[in-house]
Structures are given as structure tokens and as C-alpha cells.
C-alpha positions as CSV (number, residue, x, y, z in Angstrom):
1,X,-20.9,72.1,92.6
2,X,-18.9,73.3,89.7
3,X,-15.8,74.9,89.6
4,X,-17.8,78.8,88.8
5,X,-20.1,78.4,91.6
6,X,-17.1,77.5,93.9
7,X,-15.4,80.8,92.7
8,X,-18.8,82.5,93.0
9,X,-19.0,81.7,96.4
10,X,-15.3,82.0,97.2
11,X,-15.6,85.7,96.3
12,X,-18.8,86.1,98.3
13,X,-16.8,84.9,101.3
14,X,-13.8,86.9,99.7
15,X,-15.8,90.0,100.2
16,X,-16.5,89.1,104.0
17,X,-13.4,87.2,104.9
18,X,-10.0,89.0,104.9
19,X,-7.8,86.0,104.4
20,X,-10.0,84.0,101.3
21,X,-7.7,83.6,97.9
22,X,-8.6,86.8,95.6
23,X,-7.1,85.2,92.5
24,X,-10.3,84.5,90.5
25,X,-8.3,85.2,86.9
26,X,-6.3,82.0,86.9
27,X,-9.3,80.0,88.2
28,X,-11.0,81.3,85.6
29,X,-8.9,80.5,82.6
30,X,-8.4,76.7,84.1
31,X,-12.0,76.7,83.5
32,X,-12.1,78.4,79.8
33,X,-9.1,75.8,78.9
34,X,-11.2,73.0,80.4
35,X,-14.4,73.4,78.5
36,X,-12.3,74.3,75.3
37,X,-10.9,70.8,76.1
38,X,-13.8,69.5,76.5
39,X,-15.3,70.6,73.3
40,X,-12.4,70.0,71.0
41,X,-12.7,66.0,72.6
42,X,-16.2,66.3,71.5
43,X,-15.6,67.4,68.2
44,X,-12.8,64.5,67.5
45,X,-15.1,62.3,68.9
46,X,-17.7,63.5,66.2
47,X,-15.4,63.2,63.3
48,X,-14.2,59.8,63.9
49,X,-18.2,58.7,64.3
50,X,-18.5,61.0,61.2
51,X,-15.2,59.5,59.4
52,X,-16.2,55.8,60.7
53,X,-19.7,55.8,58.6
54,X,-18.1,57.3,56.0
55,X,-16.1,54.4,55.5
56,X,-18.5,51.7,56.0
57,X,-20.4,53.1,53.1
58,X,-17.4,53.7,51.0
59,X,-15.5,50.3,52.1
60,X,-16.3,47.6,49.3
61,X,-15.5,44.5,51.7
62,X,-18.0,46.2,54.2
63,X,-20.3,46.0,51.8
64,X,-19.7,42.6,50.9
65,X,-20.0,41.2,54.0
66,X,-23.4,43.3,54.5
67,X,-24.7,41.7,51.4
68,X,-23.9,38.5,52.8
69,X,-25.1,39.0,56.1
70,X,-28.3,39.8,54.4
71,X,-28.1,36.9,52.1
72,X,-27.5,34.9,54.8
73,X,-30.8,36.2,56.9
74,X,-32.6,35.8,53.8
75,X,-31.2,32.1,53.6
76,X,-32.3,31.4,57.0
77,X,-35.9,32.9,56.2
78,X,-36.3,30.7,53.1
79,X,-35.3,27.3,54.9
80,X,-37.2,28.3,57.6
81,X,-40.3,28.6,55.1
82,X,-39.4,25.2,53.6
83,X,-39.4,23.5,56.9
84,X,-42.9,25.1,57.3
85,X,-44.2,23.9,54.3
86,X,-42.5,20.8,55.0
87,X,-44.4,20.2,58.3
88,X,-47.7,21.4,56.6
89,X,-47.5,18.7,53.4
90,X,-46.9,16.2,56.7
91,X,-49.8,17.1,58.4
92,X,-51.8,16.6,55.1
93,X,-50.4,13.6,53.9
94,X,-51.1,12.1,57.6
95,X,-54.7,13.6,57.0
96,X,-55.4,11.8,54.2
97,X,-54.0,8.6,55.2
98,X,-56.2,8.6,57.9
99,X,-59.7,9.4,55.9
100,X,-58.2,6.6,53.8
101,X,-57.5,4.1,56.6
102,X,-61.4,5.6,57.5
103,X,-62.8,5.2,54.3
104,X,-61.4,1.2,54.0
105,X,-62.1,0.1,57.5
106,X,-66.0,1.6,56.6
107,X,-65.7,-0.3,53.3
108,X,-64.7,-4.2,55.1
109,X,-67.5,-3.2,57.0
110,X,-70.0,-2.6,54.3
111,X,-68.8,-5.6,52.7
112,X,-68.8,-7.5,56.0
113,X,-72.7,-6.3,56.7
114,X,-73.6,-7.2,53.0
115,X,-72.2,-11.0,53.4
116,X,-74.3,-10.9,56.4
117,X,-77.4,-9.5,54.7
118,X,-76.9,-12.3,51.9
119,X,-76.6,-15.2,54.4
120,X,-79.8,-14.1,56.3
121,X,-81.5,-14.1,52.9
122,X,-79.9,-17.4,52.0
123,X,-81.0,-19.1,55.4
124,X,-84.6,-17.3,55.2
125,X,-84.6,-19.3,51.7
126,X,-83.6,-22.4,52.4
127,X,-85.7,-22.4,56.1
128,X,-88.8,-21.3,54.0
129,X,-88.1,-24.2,51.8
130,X,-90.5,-27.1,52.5
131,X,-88.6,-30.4,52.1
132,X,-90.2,-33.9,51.5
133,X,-90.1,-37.0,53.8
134,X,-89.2,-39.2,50.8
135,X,-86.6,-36.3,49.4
136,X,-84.9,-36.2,52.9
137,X,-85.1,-40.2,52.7
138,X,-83.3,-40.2,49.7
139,X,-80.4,-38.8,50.7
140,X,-80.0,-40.4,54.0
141,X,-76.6,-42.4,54.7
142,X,-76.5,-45.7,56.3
143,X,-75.2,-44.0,59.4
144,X,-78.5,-41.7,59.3
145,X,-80.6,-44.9,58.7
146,X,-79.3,-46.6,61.9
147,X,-80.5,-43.4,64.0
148,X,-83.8,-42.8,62.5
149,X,-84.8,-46.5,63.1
150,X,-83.4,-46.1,66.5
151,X,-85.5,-43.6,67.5
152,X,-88.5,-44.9,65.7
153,X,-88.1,-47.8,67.8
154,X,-87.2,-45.6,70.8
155,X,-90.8,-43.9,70.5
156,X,-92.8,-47.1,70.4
């Protein structure tokens, strides 16, 4: 409840009661000096605000330092942007080291399965070959000798 409606209702009861205060004036004017209090604190308050801004924009350091406080976010943008690109040319480079590493491991093994291949054929060759008694004979060592008599004899 505000000071008027207290006043309000005083003279209400003022009307009824004999003995309630009937000096509304001075009440009154407390109040008018109040609210012109009030709104002159409201005003100042408004004009430093008002005077505040105005010197921000006018100040030349303030400025400064705004231009370098946006420098700076703009700094921090960019190297954030590197470091992005940075971690993207990693991922790539680790990409194609591994389709390499992929592409030589599946190239030993070509090579590896093509050896193969070649000493199938080779041993399909030389097993198809038919070989002489007397060509084998030729070539025999002593040692052989010894063991083909040996097991000539063993048979009889």
C-alpha cells in the first residue's frame, strides 16, 4: 500500500473517526517531493547512461581496444581454422598411407602368387619330362652307384 492509498483511507476513517490526523496537505507534498526525487534520480541516471555511450564512441583508446578485441576474436577464428585444416590434411595424409600400405601388401602378394604360378609350371615341366635310364645313369655318383646295386641285389 502506497503512501496515497494510506491517506485515502486515513481520510475515509477521518470522516468516521473523530480523533484520525486531518493533515493530508503535508502528506501530500512529502509525496509530490518524493516522486520529483524520484524522477530527477531517473533522469541523472539517464544522462550518465546517455553521457557513458557517448564517450565510448568518442574515446579513441576505447576504440582501440575494440579494434583489438575484435582482431583478437578474429585471430582466434583464423587459428582455429588452421588447426582444422590442419587435422583434415592429417586424416588425408594417414588415408593415403594406408591405401598405399594396401596397395604394396596386394602387390608382394601378386608377386608372391606369380612366383608360385611360375614354379607350378616349372615342376609340371620338368615332371612331364621323360628322362632316360642311361641319361639318369650318367650322371649317377659313386655314392648313387653303391645304392642302386644295393637294392638291385636287395630285390633278387
Amino acid at each position: 500500500m502506497c503512501i496515497r492509498d494510506r491517506v485515502s483511507t486515513q481520510s475515509t476513517w477521518a470522516g468516521n473517526n473523530p480523533l484520525a490526523p486531518t493533515t493530508t496537505a503535508p502528506i501530500r507534498q512529502i509525496e509530490d517531493r518524493l516522486a520529483l526525487e524520484l524522477q530527477k534520480r531517473k533522469l541523472e541516471n539517464v544522462a550518465k547512461q546517455r553521457e557513458a555511450e557517448k564517450l565510448c564512441q568518442e574515446s579513441e583508446e576505447i576504440k582501440r581496444l575494440k579494434e583489438k578485441i575484435s582482431q583478437g576474436y578474429v585471430n582466434k577464428e583464423r587459428a582455429a581454422q588452421i588447426k582444422e585444416h590442419q587435422i583434415r590434411q592429417l586424416g588425408n595424409l594417414q588415408q593415403e598411407a594406408e591405401i598405399e600400405d594396401a596397395i604394396v601388401k596386394k602387390a608382394y602378394e601378386d608377386q608372391r602368387l606369380q612366383r608360385e604360378k611360375e614354379v607350378q609350371q616349372k615342376l609340371k615341366q620338368l615332371s612331364s619330362k621323360s628322362v632316360s635310364y642311361t641319361h639318369l645313369r650318367a650322371h649317377e655318383t659313386p655314392e648313387h652307384l653303391v645304392c642302386r646295386l644295393l637294392l638291385e641285389k636287395k630285390k633278387k
